[in-house]
C-alpha positions as CSV (number, residue, x, y, z in Angstrom):
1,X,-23.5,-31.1,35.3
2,X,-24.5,-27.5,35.1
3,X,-23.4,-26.5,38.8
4,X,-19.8,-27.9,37.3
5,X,-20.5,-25.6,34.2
6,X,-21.3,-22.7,36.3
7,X,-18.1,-23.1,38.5
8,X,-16.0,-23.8,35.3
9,X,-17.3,-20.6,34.2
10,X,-16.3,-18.8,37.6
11,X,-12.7,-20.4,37.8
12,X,-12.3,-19.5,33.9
13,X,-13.3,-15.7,34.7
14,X,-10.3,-16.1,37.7
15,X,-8.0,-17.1,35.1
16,X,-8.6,-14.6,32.3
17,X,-8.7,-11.9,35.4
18,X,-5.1,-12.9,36.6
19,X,-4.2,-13.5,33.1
20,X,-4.6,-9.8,32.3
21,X,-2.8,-8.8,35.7
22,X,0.0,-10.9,34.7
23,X,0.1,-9.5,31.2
24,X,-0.1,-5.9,32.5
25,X,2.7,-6.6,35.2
26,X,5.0,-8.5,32.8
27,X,5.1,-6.9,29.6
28,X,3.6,-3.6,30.8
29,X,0.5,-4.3,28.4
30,X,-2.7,-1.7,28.7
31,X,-4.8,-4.1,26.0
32,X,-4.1,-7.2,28.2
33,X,-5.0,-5.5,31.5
34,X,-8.2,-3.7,29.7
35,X,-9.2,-6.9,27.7
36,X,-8.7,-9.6,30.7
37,X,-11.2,-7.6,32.8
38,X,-13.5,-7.1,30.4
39,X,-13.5,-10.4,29.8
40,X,-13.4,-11.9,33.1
41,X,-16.2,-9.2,33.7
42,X,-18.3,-11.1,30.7
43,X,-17.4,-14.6,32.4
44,X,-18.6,-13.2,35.7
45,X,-22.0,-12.0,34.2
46,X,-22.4,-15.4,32.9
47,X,-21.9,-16.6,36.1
48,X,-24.6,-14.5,37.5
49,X,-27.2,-14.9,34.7
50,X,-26.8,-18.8,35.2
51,X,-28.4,-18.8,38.2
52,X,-31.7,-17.6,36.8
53,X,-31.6,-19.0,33.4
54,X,-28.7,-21.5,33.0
55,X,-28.9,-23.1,29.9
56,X,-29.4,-19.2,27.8
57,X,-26.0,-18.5,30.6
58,X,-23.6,-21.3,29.8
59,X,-24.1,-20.6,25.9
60,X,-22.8,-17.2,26.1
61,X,-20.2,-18.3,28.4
62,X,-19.6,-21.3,25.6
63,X,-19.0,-18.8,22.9
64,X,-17.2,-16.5,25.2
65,X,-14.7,-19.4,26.1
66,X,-14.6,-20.4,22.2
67,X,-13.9,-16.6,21.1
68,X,-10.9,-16.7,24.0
69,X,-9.6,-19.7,22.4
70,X,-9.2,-18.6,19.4
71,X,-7.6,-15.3,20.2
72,X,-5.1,-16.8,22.4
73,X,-4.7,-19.4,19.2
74,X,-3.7,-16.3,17.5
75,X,-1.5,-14.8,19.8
76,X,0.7,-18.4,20.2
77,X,1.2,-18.4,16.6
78,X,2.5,-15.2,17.0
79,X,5.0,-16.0,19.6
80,X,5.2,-19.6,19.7
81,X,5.4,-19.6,23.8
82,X,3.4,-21.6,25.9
83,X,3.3,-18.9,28.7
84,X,0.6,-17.2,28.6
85,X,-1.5,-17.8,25.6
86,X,-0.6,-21.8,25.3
87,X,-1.4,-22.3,28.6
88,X,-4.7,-19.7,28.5
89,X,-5.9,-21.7,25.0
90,X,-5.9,-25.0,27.0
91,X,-7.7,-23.8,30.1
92,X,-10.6,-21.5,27.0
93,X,-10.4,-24.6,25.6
94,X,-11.1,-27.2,28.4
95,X,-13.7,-24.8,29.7
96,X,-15.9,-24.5,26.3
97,X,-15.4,-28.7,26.6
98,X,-17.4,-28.8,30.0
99,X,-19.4,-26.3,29.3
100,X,-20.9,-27.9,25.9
101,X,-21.5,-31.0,27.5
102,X,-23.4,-29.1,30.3
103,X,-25.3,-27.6,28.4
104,X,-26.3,-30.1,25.7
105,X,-26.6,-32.8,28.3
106,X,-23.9,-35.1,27.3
């Protein structure tokens, strides 16, 4: 269960990346481009760190994936439009899922 935590983590980071390229592109937003690779950066870093210490890893990359949710939880109910933060809270969201069970063993 952790190598599948480790690659949700990396396909997450992917995500968030494109996410901010997208944002950048679409609506010509500095903050999304800035804030998707420095958080895709975090995700990435997580990535790395799991493969020395996994468990210590995934938990940053839990709260990391939590704290994305929540943000793009904020930015829906400002716009109420699935594309891009509806779609971006599912994937954060799915992603904390595996990754909690991962790491507490469930």
């Amino acid at each position: 269960m952790i190598q599948i935590a480790q690659i949700t983590v990396m396909v997450l980071a992917i995500f968030i990346f494109i996410g901010g390229i997208i944002g950048f592109m679409k609506a010509k937003s500095k903050p999304s481009l800035i804030s998707g690779i420095i958080s895709a950066g975090l995700l990435a870093g997580c990535y790395s760190w799991s493969q020395t210490d996994a468990k210590t890893a995934l938990m940053a990359a839990d709260a990391l994936a939590v704290l994305l949710t929540v943000m793009f939880y904020f930015r829906w109910a400002k716009s109420r439009k699935f594309m891009p933060a509806g779609l971006l809270i599912l994937v954060c969201s799915l992603a904390a899922v595996v990754i909690t069970m991962a790491v507490t063993g469930s």
